[in-house]
LUMTORVO-957529 format. One record per residue (C-alpha): x, y, z; residue number from 1. Coordinates in pm, 1 decimal, always signed. Example, Ala and Ser with C-alpha at 12.3 -4.5 7.8 and 13.67 -1.06 7.14 Angstrom:
BEGIN
<pt c1="+1230.0" c2="-450.0" c3="+780.0" n="1"/>
<pt c1="+1367.0" c2="-106.0" c3="+714.0" n="2"/>
END
This chain:
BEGIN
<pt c1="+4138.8" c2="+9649.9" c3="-2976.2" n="1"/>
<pt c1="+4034.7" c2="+9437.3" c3="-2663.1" n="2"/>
<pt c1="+4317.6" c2="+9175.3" c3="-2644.9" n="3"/>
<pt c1="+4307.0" c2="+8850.0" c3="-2416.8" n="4"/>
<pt c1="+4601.0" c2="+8628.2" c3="-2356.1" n="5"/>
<pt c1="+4603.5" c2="+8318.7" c3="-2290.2" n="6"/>
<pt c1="+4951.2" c2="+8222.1" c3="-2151.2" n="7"/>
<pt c1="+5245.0" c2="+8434.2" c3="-1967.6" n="8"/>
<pt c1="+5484.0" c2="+8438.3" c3="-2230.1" n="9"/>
<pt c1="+5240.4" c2="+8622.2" c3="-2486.1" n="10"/>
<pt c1="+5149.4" c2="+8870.7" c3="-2179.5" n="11"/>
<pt c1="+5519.1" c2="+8968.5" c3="-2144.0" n="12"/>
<pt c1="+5536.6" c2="+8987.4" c3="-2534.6" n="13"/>
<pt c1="+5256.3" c2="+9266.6" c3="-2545.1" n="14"/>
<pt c1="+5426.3" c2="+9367.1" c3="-2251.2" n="15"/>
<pt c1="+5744.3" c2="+9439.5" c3="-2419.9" n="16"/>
<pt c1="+5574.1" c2="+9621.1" c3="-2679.4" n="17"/>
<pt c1="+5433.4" c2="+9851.2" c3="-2417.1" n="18"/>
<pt c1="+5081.0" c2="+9782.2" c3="-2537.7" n="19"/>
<pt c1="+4973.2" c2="+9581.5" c3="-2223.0" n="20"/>
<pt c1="+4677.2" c2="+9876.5" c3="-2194.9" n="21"/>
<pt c1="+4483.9" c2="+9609.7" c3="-2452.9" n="22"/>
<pt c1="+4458.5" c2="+9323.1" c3="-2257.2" n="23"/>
<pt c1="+4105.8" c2="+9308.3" c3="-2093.0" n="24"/>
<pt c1="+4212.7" c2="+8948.6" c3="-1968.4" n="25"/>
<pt c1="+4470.8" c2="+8706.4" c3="-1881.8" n="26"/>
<pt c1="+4528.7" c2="+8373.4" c3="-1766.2" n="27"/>
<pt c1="+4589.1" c2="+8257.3" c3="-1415.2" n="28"/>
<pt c1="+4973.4" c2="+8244.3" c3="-1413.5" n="29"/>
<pt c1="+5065.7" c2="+8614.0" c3="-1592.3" n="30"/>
<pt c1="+5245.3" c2="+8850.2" c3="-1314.8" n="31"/>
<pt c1="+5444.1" c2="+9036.7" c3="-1592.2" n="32"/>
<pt c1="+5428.0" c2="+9327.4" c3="-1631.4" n="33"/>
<pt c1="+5261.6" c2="+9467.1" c3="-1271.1" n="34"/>
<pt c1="+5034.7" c2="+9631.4" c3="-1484.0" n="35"/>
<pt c1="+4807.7" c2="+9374.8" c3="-1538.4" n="36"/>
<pt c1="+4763.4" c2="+9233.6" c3="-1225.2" n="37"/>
<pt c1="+4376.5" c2="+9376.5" c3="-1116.2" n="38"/>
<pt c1="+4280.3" c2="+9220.8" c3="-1525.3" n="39"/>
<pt c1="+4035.6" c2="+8929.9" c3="-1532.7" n="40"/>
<pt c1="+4190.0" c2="+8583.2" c3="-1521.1" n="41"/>
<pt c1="+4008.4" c2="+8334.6" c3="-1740.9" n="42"/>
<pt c1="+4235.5" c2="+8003.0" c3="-1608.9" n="43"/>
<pt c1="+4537.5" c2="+7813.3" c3="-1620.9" n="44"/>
<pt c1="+4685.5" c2="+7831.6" c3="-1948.5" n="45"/>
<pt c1="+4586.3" c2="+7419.2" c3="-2024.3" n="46"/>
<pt c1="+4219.3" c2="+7469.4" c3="-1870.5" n="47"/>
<pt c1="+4143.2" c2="+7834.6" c3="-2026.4" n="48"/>
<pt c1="+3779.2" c2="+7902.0" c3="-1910.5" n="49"/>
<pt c1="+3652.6" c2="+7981.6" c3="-2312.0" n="50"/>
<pt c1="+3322.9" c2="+8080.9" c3="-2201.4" n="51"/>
<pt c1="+3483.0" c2="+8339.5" c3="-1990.4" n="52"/>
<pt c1="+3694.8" c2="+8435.6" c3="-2327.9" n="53"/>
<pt c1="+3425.6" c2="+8484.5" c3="-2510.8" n="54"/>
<pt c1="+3170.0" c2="+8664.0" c3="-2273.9" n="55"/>
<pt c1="+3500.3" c2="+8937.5" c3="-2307.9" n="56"/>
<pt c1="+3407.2" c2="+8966.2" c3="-2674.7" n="57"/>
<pt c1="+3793.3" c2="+9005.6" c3="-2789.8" n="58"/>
<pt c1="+3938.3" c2="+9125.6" c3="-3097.7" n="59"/>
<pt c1="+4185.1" c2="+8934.8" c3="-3075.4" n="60"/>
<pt c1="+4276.2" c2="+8619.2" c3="-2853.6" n="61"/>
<pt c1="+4659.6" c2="+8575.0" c3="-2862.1" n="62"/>
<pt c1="+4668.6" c2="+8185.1" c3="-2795.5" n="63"/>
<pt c1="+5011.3" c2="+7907.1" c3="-2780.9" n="64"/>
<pt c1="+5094.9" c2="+7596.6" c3="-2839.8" n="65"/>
<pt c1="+5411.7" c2="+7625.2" c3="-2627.0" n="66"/>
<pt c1="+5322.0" c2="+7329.2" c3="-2372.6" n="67"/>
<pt c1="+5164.9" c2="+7016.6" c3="-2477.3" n="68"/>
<pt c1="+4845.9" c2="+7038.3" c3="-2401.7" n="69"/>
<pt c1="+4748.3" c2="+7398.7" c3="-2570.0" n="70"/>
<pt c1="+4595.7" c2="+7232.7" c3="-2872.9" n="71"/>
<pt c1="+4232.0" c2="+7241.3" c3="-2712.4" n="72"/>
<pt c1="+4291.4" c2="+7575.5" c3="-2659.4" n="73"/>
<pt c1="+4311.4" c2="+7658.0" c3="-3006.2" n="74"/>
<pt c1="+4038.2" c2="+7378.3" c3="-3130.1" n="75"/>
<pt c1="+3818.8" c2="+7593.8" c3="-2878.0" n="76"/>
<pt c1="+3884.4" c2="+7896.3" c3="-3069.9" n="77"/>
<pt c1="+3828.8" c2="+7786.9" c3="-3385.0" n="78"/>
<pt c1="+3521.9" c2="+7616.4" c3="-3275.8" n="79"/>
<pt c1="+3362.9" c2="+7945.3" c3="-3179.5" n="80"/>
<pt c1="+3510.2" c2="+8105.4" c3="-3410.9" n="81"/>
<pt c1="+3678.4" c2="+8399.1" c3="-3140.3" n="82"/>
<pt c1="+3963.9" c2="+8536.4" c3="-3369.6" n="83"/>
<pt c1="+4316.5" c2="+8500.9" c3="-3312.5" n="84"/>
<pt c1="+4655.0" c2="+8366.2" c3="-3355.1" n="85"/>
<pt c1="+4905.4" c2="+8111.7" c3="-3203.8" n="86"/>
<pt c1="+5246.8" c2="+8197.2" c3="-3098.5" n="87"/>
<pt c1="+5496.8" c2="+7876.1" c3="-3071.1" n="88"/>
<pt c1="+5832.5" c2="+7969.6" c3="-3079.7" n="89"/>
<pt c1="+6164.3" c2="+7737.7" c3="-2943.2" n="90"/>
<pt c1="+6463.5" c2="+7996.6" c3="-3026.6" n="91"/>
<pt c1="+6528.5" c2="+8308.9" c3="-2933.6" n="92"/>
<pt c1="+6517.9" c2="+8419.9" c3="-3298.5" n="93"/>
<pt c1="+6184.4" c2="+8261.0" c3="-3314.6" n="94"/>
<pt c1="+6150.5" c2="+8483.2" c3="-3006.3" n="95"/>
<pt c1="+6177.5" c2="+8827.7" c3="-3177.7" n="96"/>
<pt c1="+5944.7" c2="+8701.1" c3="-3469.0" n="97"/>
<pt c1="+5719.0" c2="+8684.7" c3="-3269.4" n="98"/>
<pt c1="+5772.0" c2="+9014.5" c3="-3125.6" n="99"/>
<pt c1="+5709.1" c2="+9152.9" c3="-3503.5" n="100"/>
<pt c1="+5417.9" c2="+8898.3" c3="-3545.4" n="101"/>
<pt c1="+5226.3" c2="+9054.3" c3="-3250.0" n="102"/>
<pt c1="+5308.0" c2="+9414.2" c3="-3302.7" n="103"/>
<pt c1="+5127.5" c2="+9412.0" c3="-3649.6" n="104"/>
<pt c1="+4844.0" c2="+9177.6" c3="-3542.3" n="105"/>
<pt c1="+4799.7" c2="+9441.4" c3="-3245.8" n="106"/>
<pt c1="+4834.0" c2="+9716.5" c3="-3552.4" n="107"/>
<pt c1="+5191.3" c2="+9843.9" c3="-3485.9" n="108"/>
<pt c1="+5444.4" c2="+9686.3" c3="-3720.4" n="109"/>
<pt c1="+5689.3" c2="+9901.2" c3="-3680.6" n="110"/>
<pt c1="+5678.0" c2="+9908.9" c3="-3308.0" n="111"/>
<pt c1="+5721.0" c2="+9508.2" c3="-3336.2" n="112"/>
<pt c1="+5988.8" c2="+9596.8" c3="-3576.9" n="113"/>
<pt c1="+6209.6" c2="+9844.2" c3="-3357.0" n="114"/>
<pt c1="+6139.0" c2="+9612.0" c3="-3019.4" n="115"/>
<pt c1="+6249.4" c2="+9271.7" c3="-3242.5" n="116"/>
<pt c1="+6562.5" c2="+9455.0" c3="-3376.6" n="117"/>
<pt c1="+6637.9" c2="+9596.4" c3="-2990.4" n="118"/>
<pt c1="+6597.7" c2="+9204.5" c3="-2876.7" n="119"/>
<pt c1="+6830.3" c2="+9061.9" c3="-3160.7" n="120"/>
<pt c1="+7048.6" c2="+9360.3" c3="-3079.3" n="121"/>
<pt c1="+7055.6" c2="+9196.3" c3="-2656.7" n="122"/>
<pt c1="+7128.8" c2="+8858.1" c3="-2797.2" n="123"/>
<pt c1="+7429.3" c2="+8978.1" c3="-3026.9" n="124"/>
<pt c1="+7596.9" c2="+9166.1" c3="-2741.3" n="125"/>
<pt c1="+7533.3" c2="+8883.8" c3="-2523.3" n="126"/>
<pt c1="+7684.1" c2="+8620.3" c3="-2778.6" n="127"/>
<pt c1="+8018.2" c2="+8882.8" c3="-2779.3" n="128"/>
<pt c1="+8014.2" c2="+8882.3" c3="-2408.3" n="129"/>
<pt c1="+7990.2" c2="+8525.2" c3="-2433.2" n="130"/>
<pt c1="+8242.2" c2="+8442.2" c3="-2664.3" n="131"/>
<pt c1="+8520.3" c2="+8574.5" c3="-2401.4" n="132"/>
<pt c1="+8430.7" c2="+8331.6" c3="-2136.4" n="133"/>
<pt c1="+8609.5" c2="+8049.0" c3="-2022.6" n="134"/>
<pt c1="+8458.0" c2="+7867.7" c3="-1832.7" n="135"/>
<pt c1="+8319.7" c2="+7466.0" c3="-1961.2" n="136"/>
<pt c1="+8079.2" c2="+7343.3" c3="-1795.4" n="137"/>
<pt c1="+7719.2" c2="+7105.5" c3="-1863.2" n="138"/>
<pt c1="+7391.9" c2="+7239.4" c3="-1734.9" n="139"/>
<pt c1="+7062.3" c2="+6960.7" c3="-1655.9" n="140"/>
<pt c1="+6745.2" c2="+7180.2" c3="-1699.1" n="141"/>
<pt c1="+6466.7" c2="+7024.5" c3="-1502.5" n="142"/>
<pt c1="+6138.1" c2="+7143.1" c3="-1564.8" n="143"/>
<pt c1="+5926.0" c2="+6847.3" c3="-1400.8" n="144"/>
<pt c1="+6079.7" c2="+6569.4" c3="-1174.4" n="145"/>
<pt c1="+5832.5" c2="+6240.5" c3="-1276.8" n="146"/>
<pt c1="+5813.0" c2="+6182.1" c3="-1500.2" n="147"/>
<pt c1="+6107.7" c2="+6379.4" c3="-1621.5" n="148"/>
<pt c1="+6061.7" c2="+6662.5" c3="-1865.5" n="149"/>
<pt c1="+6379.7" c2="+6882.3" c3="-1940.6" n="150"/>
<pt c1="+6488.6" c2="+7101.3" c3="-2304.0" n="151"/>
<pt c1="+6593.5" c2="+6957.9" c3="-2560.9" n="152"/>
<pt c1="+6859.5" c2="+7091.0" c3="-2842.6" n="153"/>
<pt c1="+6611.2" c2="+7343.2" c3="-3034.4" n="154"/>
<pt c1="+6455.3" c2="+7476.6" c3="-2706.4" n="155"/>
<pt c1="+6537.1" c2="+7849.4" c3="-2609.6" n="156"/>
<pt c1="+6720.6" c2="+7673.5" c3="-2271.0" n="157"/>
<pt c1="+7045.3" c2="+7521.2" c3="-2460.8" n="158"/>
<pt c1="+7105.9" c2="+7834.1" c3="-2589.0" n="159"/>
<pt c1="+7040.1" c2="+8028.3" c3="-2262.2" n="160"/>
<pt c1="+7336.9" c2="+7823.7" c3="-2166.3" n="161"/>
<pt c1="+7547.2" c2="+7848.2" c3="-2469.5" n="162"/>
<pt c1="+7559.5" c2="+8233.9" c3="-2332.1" n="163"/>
<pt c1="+7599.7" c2="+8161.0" c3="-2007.6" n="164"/>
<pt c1="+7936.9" c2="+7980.8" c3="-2106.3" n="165"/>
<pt c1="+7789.2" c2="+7631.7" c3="-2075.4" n="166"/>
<pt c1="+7607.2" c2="+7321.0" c3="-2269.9" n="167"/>
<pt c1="+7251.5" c2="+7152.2" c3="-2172.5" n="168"/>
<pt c1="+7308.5" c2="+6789.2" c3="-2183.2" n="169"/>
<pt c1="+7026.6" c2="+6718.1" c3="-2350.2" n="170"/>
<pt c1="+7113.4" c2="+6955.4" c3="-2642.3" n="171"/>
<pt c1="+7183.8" c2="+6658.7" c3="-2906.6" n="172"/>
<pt c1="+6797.8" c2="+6559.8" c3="-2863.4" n="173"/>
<pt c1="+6621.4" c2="+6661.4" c3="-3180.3" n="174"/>
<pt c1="+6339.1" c2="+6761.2" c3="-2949.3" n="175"/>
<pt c1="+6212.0" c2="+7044.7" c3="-2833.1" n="176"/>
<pt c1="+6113.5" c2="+6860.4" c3="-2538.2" n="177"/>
<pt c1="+6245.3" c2="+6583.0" c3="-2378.2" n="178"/>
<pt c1="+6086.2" c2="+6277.3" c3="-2140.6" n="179"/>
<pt c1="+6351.1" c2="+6070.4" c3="-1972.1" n="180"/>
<pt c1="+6393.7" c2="+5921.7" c3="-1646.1" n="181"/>
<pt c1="+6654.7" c2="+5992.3" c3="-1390.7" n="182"/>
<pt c1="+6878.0" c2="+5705.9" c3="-1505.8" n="183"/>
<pt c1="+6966.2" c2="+5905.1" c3="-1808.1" n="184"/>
<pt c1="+7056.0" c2="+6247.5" c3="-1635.7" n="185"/>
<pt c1="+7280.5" c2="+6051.6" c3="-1400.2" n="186"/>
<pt c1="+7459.6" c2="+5905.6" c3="-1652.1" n="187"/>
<pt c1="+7486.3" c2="+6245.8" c3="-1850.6" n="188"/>
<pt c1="+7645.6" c2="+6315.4" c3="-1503.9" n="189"/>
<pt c1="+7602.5" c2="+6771.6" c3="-1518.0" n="190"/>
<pt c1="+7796.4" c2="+6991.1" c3="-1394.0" n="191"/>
<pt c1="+7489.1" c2="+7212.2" c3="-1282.9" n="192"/>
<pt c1="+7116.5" c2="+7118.3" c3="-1228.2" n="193"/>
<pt c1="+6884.7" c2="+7405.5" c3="-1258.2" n="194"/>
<pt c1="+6484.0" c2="+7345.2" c3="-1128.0" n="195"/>
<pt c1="+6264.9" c2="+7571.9" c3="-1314.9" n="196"/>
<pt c1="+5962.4" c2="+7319.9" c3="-1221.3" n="197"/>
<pt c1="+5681.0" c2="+7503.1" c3="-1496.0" n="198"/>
<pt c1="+5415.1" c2="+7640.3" c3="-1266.6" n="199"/>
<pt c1="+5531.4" c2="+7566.7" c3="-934.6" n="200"/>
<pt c1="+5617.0" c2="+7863.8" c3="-709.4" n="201"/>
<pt c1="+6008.2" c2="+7812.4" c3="-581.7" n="202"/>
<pt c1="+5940.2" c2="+7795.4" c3="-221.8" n="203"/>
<pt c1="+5765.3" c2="+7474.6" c3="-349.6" n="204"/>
<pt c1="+6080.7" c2="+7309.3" c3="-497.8" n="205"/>
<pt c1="+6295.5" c2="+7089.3" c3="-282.6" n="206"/>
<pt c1="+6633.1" c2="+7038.6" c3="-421.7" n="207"/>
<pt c1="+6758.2" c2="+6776.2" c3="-88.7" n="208"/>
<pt c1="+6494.7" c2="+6509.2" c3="-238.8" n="209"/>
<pt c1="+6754.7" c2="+6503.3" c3="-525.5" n="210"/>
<pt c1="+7011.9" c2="+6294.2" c3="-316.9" n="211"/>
<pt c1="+6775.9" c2="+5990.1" c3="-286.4" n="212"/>
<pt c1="+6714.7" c2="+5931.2" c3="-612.1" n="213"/>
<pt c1="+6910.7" c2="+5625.4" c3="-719.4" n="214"/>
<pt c1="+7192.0" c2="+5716.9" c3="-845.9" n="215"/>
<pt c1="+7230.1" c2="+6114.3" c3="-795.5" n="216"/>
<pt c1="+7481.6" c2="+6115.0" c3="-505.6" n="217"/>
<pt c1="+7726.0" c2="+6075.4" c3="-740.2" n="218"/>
<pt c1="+7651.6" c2="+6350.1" c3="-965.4" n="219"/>
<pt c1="+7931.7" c2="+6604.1" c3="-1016.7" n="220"/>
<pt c1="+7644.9" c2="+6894.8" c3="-921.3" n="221"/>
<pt c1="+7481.0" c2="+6684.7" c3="-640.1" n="222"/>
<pt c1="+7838.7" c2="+6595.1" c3="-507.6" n="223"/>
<pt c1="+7945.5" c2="+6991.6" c3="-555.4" n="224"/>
<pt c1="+7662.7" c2="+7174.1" c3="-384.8" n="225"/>
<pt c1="+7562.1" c2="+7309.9" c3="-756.3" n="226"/>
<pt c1="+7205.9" c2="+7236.2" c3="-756.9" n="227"/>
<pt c1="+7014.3" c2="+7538.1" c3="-802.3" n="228"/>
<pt c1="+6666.9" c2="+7641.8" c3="-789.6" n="229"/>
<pt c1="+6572.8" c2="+7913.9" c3="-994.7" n="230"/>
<pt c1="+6209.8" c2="+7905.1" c3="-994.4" n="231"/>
<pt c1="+6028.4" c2="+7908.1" c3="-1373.9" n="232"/>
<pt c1="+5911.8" c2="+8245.5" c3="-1478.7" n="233"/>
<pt c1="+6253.2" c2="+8363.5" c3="-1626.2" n="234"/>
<pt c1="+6318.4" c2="+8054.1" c3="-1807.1" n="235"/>
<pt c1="+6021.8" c2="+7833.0" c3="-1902.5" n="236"/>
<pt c1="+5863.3" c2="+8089.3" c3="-2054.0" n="237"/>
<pt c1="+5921.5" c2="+8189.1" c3="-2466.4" n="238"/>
<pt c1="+5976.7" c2="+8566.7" c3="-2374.0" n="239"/>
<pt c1="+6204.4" c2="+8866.9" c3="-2403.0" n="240"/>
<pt c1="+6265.1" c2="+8846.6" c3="-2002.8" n="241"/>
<pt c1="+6484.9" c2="+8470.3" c3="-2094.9" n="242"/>
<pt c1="+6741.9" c2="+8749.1" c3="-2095.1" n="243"/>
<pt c1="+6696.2" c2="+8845.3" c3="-1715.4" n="244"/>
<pt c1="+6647.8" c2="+8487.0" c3="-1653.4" n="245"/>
<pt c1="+7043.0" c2="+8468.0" c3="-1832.6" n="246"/>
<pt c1="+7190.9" c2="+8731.7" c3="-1658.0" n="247"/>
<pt c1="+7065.8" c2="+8570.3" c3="-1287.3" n="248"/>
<pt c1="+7201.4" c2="+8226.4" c3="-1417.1" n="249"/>
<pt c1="+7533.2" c2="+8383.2" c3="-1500.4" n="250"/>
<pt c1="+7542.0" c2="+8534.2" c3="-1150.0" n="251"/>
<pt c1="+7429.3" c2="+8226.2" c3="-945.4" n="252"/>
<pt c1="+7664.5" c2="+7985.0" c3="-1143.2" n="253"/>
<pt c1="+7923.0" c2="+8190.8" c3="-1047.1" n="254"/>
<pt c1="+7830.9" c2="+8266.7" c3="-686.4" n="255"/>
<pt c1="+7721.1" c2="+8638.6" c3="-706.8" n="256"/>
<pt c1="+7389.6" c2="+8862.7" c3="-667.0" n="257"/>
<pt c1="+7236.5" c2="+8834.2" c3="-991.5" n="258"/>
<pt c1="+7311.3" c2="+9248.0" c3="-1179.5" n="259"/>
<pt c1="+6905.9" c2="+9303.2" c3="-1215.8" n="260"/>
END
């Protein structure tokens, strides 16, 4: 089958199933896994080049609807009539659905069946580990600074830090995800403020502008040094590798070198 993906998280989902040796193309942002790096790039996951999708003459185009914006991706591919499916998951159990979904649309169901159970296998252990800790602390997720965009309760983020011994404070938010303005994380007042700014490299990021916005010097994190940045790929994106992405949080949050 000649597979093209259209976003990073689907790439490191064929990834994970070790059939990466499908994709004849990818979109602009995928660096996961190194294997793919010399494919074809056919754009930015919300400008996807679809004549360059279709001159590739795919089996199967593995499309998302994980950021707004992705819905003229898929009105594309229906339009020309390029087969594939959409991926749009928010939880990590969503996560390893997905991991079955793909291995029998890529014709290996019970590959996608033995990776999905190793995943939920990962997250149980995890919950254990996390179940012992005692630490109690919030966690502000900002994954665009103006206007703000940050997770909200059923995104795969609050319960990133639900394992990492902590609460988003935007996880009573029905949304997936949440606009608000930087009135409303002050007066949520976090412990921690992670930047995972989606697509921006994190040499980009600038964490001192945080102290003039009105307000944020008397944040508990601002106030306590805890701003991190953390850059996006481990934790913006609906993958297996939100698991790496936890075990670096755990390690910053508490001041050490991240185990992998």
């Amino acid at each position: 089958m000649r597979i093209v993906s259209l976003c990073p998280s689907n790439t490191e989902v064929i990834g994970y199933l070790g059939k990466e040796g499908m994709l004849v193309a990818v979109d602009d942002y995928s660096n996961w896994p190194e294997s793919i790096k010399g494919l074809p790039r056919i754009g930015p996951d919300l400008t996807v080049d679809m004549d360059k999708v279709e001159a590739m003459q795919p089996d199967l185009v593995v499309a998302s609807l994980s950021v707004p914006g992705m819905e003229k991706n898929i009105y594309e591919l229906s339009r020309r009539d390029i087969p594939h499916i959409i991926l749009n998951p928010n939880s990590l159990e969503e996560i390893a659905c997905d991991i079955e979904t793909l291995g029998e649309a890529l014709g290996f169901p019970e590959l996608g069946k033995e990776r999905a159970s190793h995943f939920r296998e990962e997250i149980r252990q995890r919950k254990i580990v996390a179940q012992g800790r005692n630490e109690h602390f919030t966690i502000y997720w900002e994954w665009w600074p103006k206007p703000v965009f940050t997770p909200g309760g059923p995104n795969w983020l609050t319960e990133i830090s639900k394992l990492a011994g902590g609460r988003n404070i935007f996880e009573s938010e029905p949304r997936a995800n949440v606009q608000t303005d930087w009135d409303d994380v002050a007066e949520r007042n976090p412990d921690h403020i992670c930047m995972v700014w989606v697509g921006i490299e994190k040499e980009k990021v600038r964490p001192e502008l945080l102290k003039k916005r009105p307000g944020w010097e008397k944040i508990k994190a601002v106030q306590n040094n805890q701003v991190h940045v953390l850059g996006d790929s481990l934790y913006c994106r609906p993958s297996p590798r939100l698991l790496l992405g936890l075990d670096k949080l755990i390690a910053t949050l508490s001041g050490q070198s991240p185990l992998r």
